[in-house]
MIDOSE-1310 file (N, C-alpha, C; in nm, 2 decimals, decimal comma, always signed):
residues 103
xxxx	+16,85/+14,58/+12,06/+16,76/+14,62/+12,16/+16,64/+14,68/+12,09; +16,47/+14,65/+12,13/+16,42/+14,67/+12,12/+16,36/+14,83/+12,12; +16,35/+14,93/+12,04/+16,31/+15,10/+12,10/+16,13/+15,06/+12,11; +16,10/+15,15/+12,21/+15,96/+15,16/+12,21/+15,93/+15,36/+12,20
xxxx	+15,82/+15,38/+12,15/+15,78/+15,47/+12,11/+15,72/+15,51/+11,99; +15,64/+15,60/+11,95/+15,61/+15,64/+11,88/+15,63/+15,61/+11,76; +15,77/+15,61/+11,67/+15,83/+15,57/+11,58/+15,85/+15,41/+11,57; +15,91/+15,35/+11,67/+15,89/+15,22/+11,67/+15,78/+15,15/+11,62
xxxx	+15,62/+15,22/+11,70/+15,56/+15,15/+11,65/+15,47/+15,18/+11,48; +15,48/+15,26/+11,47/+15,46/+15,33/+11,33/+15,54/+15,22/+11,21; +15,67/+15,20/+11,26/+15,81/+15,12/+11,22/+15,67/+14,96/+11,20; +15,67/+14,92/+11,30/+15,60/+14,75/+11,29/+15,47/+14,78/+11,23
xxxx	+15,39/+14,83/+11,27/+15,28/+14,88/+11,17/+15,35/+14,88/+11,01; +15,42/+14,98/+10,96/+15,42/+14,96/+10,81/+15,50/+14,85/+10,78; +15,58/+14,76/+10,85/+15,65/+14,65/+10,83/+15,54/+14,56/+10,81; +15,42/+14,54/+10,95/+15,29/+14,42/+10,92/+15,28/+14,45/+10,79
xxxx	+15,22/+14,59/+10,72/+15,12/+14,59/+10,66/+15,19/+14,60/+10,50; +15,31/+14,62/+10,49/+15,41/+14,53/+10,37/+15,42/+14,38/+10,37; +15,45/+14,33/+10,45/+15,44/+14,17/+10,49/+15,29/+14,15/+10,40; +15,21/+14,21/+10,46/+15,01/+14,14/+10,39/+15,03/+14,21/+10,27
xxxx	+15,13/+14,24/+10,25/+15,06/+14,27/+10,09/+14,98/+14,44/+10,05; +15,00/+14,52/+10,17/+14,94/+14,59/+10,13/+14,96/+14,76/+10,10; +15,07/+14,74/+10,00/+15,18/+14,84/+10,01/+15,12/+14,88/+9,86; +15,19/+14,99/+9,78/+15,15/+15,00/+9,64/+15,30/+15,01/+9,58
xxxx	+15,35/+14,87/+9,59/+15,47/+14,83/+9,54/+15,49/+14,79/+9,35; +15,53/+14,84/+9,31/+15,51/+14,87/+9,15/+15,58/+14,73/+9,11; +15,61/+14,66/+9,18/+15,70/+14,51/+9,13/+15,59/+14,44/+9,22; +15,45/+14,44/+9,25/+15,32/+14,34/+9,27/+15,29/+14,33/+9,14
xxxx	+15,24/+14,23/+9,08/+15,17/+14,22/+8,97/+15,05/+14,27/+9,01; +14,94/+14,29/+8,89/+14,82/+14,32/+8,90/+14,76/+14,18/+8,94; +14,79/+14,04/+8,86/+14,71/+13,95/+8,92/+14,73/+13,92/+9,06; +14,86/+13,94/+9,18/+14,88/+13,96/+9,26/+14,76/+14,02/+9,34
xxxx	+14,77/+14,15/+9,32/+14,64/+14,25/+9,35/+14,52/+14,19/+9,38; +14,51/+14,15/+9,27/+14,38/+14,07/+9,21/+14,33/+13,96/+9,35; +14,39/+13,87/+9,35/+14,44/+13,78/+9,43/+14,41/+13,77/+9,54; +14,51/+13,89/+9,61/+14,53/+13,95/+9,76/+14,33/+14,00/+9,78
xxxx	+14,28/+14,09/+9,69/+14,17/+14,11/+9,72/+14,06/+14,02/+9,74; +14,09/+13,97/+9,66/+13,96/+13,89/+9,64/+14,01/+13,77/+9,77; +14,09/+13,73/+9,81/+14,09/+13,66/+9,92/+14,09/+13,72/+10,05; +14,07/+13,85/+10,09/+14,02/+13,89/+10,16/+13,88/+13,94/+10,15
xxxx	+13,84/+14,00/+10,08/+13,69/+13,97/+10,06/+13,63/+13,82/+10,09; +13,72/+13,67/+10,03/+13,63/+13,61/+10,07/+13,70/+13,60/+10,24; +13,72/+13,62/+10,31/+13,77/+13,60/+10,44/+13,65/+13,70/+10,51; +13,64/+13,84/+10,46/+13,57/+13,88/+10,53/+13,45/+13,84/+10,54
xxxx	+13,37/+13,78/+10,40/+13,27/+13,71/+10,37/+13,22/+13,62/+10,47; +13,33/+13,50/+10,46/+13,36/+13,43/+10,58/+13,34/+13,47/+10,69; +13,37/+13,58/+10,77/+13,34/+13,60/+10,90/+13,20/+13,66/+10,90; +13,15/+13,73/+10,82/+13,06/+13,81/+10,81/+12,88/+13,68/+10,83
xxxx	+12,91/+13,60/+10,74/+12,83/+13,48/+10,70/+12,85/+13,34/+10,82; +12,95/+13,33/+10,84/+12,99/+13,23/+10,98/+12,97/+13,29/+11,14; +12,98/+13,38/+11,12/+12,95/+13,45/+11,25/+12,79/+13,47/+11,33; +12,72/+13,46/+11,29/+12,58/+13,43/+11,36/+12,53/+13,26/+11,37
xxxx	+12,59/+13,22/+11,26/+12,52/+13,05/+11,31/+12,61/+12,97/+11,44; +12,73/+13,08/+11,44/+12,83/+13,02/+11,54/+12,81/+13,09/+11,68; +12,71/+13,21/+11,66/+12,68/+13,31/+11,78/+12,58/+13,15/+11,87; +12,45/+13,17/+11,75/+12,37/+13,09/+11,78/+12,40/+12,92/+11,87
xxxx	+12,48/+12,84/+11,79/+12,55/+12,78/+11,82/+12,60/+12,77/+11,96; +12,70/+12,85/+11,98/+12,73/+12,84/+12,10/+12,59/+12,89/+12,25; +12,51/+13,00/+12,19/+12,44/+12,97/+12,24/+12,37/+12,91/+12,33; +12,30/+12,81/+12,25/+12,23/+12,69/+12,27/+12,28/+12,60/+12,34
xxxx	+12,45/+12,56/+12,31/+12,51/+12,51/+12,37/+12,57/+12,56/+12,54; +12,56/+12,69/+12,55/+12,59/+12,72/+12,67/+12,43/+12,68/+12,74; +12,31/+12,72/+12,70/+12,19/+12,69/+12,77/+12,21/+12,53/+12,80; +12,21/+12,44/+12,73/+12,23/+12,33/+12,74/+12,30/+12,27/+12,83
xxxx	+12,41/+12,32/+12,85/+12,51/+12,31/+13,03/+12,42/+12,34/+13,14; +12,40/+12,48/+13,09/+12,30/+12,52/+13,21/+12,20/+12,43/+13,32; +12,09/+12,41/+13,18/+11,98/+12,31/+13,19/+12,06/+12,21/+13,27; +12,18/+12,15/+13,21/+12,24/+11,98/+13,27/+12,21/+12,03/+13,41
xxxx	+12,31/+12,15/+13,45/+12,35/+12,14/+13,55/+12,23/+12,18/+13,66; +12,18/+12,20/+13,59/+12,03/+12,29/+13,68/+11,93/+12,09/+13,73; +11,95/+12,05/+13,65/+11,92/+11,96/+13,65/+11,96/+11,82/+13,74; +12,10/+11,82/+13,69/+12,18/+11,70/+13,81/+12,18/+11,79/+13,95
xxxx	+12,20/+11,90/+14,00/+12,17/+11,99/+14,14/+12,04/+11,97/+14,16; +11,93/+11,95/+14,12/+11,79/+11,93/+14,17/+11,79/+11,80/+14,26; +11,87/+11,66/+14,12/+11,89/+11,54/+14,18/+11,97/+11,53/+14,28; +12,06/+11,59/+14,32/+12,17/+11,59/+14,42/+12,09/+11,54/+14,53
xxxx	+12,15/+11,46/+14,64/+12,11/+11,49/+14,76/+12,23/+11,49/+14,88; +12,22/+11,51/+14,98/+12,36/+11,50/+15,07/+12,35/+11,35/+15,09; +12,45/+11,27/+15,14/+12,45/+11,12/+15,21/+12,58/+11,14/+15,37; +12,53/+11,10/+15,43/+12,58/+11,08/+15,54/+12,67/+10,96/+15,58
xxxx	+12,76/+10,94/+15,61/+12,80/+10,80/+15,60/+12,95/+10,83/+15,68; +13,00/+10,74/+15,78/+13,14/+10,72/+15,84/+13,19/+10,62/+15,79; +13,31/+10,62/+15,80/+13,44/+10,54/+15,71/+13,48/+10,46/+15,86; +13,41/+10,36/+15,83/+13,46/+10,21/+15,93/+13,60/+10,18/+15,96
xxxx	+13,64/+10,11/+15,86/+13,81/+10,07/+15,84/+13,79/+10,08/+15,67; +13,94/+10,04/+15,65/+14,01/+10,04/+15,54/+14,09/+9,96/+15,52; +14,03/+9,82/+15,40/+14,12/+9,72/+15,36/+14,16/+9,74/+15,26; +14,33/+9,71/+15,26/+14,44/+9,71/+15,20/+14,45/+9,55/+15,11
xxxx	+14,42/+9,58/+14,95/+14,46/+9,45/+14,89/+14,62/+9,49/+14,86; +14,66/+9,34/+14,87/+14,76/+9,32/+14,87/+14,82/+9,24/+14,72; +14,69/+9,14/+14,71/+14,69/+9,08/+14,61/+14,76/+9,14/+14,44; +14,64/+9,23/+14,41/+14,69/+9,35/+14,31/+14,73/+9,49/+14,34
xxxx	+14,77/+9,55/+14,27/+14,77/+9,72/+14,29/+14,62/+9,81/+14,27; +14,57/+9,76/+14,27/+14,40/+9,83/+14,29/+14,41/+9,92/+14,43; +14,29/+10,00/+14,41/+14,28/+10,09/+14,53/+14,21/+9,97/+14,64; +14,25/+10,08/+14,77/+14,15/+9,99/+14,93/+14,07/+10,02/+14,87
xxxx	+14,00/+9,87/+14,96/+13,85/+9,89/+14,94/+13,82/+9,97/+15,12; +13,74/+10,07/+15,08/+13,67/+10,11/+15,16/+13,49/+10,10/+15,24; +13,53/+10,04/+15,38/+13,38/+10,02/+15,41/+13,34/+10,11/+15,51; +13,22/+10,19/+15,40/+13,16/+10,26/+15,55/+13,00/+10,21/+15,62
xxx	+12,96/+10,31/+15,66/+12,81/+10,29/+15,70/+12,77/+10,40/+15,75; +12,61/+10,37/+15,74/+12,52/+10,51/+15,71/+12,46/+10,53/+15,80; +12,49/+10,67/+15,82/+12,41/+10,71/+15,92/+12,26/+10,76/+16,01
């Protein structure tokens, strides 16, 4: 069974942060060390350096919806129209064809 509290979570906390490597365990090698750092350094790098072209990015990209949509709603118009009857092909499995007319 799961405990929650205080201790528990202190408990998962130093368990994560043994798991990453980030304990001062005398049986890590130094190149280990070595290692572990510098691949978080380039990770943070990485976010540090990827993170604004990907702000931008998305962005642009969200304006660009915008614009569509600002755009196909200008073209919109309503159409008016009643649904006459409805023929049933029988021949294939295709949808009825529907005939209406405008009002």
């Amino acid at each position: 069974m799961r405990r929650f509290g205080p201790g528990s979570v202190r408990t998962r906390a130093d368990r994560l942060r043994r798991r990453c490597g980030f304990d001062r365990n005398d049986l890590r090698r130094d190149v280990g060390r070595r290692q572990h750092r510098t691949a978080l350094l380039l990770a943070a790098l990485y976010v540090a350096v990827a993170a604004p072209p990907d702000a931008g990015a998305a962005d642009r990209t969200f304006d660009d919806g915008v614009r569509a949509e600002r755009q196909e709603a200008a073209a919109r118009h309503q159409a008016l129209a009643t649904i006459d009857r409805v023929e049933a092909r029988s021949s294939d499995h295709s949808r009825p064809r529907v005939l209406a007319s405008a009002l």
